[in-house]
ROVODREN-132460 format. One record per residue: x, y, z of N, C-alpha, C in turn; residue in one letter. Coordinates in steps of 0.05 Angstrom, whole numbers, plus 5000, padded with zeros to 4 digits. Atoms other than C-alpha are relative to their C-alpha. Layout:
N
XYZXYZXYZA ...
***
This chain:
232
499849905027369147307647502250214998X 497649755003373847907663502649874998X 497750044995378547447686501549874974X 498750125026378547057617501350154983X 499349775018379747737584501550055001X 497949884992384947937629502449764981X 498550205008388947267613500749954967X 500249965033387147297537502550214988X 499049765001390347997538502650035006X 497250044993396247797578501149864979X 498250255024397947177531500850154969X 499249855032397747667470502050195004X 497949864997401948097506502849994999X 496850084999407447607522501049854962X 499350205026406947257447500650394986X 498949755015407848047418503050145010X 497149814994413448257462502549694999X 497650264991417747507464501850094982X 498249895024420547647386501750225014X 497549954999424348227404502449905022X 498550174974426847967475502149764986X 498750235010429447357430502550214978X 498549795015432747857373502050095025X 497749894985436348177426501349865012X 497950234988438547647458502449864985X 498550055036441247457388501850154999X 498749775009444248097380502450015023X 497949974982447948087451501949754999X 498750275016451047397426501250014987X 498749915022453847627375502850064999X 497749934998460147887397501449865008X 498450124996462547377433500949744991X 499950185003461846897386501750064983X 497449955016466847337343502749935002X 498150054995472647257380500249664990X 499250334997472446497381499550064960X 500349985028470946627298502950134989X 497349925003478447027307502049865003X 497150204991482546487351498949724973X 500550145015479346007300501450014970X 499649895016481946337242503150044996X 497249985000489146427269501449814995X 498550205012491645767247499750014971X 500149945022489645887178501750244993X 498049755007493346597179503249935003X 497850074997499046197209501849804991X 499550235019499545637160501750104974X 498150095020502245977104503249995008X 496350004993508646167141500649765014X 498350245003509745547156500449784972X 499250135021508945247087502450084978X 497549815006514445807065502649834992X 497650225013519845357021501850225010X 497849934996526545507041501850084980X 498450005023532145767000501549854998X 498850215019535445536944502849875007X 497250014984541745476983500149875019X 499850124976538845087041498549644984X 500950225005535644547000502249834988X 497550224999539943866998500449984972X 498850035021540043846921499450264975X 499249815022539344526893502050034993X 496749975019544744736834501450165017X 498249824988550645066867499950254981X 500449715010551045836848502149994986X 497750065024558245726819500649784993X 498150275008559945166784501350004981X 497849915016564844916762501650014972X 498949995026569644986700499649794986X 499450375017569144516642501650034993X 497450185010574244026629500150014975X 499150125030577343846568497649764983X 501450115008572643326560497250154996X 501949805006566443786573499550144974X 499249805036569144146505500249874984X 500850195030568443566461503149964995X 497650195002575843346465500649715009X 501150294989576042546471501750045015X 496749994974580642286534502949864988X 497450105013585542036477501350234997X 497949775009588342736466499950125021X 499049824969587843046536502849755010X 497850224989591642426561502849994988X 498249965021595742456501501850275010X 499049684998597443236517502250005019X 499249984974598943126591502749784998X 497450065006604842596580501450104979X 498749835016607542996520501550185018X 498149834988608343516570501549885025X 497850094988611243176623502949874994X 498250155017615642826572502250305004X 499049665006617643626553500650105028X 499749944972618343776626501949845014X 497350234991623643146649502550134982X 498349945022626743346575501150235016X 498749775001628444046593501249995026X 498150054970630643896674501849884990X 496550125002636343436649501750074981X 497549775011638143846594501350205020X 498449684987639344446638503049825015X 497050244974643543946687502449874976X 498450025019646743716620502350155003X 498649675012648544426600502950075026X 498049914983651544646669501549735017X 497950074996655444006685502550034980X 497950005020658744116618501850365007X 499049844989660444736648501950015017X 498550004981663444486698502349834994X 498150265013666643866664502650294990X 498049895013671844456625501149975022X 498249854982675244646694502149815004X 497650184998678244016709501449904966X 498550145026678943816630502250194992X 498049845012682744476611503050035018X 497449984989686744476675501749754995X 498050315008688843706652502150064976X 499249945024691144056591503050095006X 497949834985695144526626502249915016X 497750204984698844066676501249884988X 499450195017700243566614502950174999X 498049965006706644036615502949895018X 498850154985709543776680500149755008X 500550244988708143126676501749804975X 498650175021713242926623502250055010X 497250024983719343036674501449834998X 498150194999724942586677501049865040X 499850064971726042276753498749865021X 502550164971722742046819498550185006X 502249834995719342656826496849904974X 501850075020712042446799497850215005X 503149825000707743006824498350094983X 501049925016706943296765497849844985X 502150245021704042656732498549845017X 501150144985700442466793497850254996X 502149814998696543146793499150004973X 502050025031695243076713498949705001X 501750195005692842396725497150025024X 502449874977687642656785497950194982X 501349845005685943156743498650004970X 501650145026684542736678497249895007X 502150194986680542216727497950264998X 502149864984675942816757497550044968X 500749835025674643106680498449704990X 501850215015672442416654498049865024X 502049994991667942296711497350214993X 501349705006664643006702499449974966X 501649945029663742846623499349755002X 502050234995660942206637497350065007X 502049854988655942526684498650054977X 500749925019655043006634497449864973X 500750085027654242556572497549845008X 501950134989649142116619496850174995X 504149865010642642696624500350024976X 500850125031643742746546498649874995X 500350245014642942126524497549805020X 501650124989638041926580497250144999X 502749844988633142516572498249944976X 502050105026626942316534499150164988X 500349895033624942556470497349934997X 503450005013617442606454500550024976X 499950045030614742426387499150244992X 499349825011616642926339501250274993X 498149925000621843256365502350004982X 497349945017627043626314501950145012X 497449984998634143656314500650234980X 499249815026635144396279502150195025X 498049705001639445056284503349865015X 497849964981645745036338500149705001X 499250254996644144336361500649784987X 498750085030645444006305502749945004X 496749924992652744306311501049805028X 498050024977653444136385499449604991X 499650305010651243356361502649884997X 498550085017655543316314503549885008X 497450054985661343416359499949825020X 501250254976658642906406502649764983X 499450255011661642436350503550105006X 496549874993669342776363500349995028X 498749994977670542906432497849775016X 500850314986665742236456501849794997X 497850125001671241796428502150015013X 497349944985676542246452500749875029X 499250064968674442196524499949735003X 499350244993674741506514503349814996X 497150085008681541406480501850165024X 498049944989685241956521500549885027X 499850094978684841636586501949694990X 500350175003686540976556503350044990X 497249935006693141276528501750145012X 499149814980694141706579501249725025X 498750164980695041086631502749854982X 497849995022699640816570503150095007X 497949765000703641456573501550015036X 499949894967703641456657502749765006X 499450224988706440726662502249964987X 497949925009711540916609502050195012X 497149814993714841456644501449915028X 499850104977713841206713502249724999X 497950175010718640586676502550114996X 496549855012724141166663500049934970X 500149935031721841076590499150184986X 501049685022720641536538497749904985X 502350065009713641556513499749944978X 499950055028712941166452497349864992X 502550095003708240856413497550094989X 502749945003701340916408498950195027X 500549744972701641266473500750244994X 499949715005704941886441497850154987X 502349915004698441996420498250125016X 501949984980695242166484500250294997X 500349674998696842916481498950124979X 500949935033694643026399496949925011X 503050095007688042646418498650205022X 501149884979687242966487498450394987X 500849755001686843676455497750094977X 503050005022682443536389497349925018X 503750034985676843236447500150235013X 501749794991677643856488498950204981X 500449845034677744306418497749974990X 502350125014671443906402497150055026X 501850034973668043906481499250374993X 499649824995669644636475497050164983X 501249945022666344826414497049894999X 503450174987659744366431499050235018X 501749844977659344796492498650234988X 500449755014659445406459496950044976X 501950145015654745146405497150085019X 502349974988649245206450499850215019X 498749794982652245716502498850354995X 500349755005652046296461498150004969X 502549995015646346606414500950164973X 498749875024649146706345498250184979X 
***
């Protein structure tokens, strides 16, 4: 009988003290089940920096930061008048290079035409000496190459539509119609005049013309130049 008592007494002892034994056991558990609740947790803390979009500068089709200028077309001009514009001005741009080259061969054209003028005095000699009329016929030749030249960028440089003919040039035109003939008659009367004396004849004819015509084309070349030369 004691011994049932004893045993009774024990069993109530161990069923009153197990609970906290279990609690605590609970409680000493506890901490290490934190950590692993920390390394668990570090992929989630480390996720957003990797979802972190890149900048705007590294992505294959963001807008560039400067872009660029608008075109003519951009501005609501059709491509009939840009196109239009751009040969106009190149037109205006050939135009003005072969004027200038015009301008200063006609510059250059006087040297030999005035010195032809000038020699025309020794070249009406009487004899076998022909220097004189060998160096005015060298120095006719040179002058009507050089206004050939000349008269060539003129008449070859293109003219965009609606280009006017006012002030000075006008003038220097005008004389185009005088001394363009000339340089074509005086040569023509001038060999005339050459083949006559070089005969031991006296210049007659239609050849004594060559010196009257020679000096109304330079008189006329002269006056063209000037025409445009100088700023009245």
């Amino acid at each position: 009988m004691n011994a049932i008592c004893l045993r009774t007494i024990a069993v109530s002892l161990y069923l009153l003290m197990a609970p906290p034994f279990s609690f605590a056991q609970a409680g000493s558990n506890s901490p290490a089940a934190a950590p692993q609740n920390q390394t668990t947790a570090s992929p989630s803390q480390d996720k957003p920096s990797q979802d972190k979009t890149p900048p705007a500068e590294q992505l294959p089709n963001a807008p560039s930061s400067n872009p660029p200028a608008p075109s003519l077309t951009d501005l609501g001009f059709p491509p009939e008048v840009t196109q239009g514009n751009a040969q106009n001005q190149a037109l205006l741009d050939k135009r003005t290079h072969m004027l200038k080259i015009h301008q200063r061969m006609g510059l250059i054209t006087t040297i030999p035409m005035f010195a032809a003028i000038f020699s025309s005095a020794g070249a009406g000699g009487k004899g076998a000496d022909t220097t004189g009329r060998d160096l005015h016929l060298a120095l006719g030749a040179v002058a009507g190459d050089l206004y050939f030249i000349t008269a060539y960028y003129a008449i070859r440089a293109p003219k965009p539509p609606g280009t006017e003919t006012r002030g000075p040039i006008r003038f220097h035109k005008a004389m185009a119609w005088i001394h363009g003939p000339g340089m074509i008659l005086t040569p023509i009367l001038g060999a005339m005049a050459y083949d006559q004396k070089n005969n031991g004849e006296k210049v007659h004819g239609i050849a004594s013309a060559h010196m009257p015509v020679a000096i109304v084309t330079a008189g006329a070349f002269g006056a063209a130049l000037l025409s445009v030369s100088l700023k009245f």
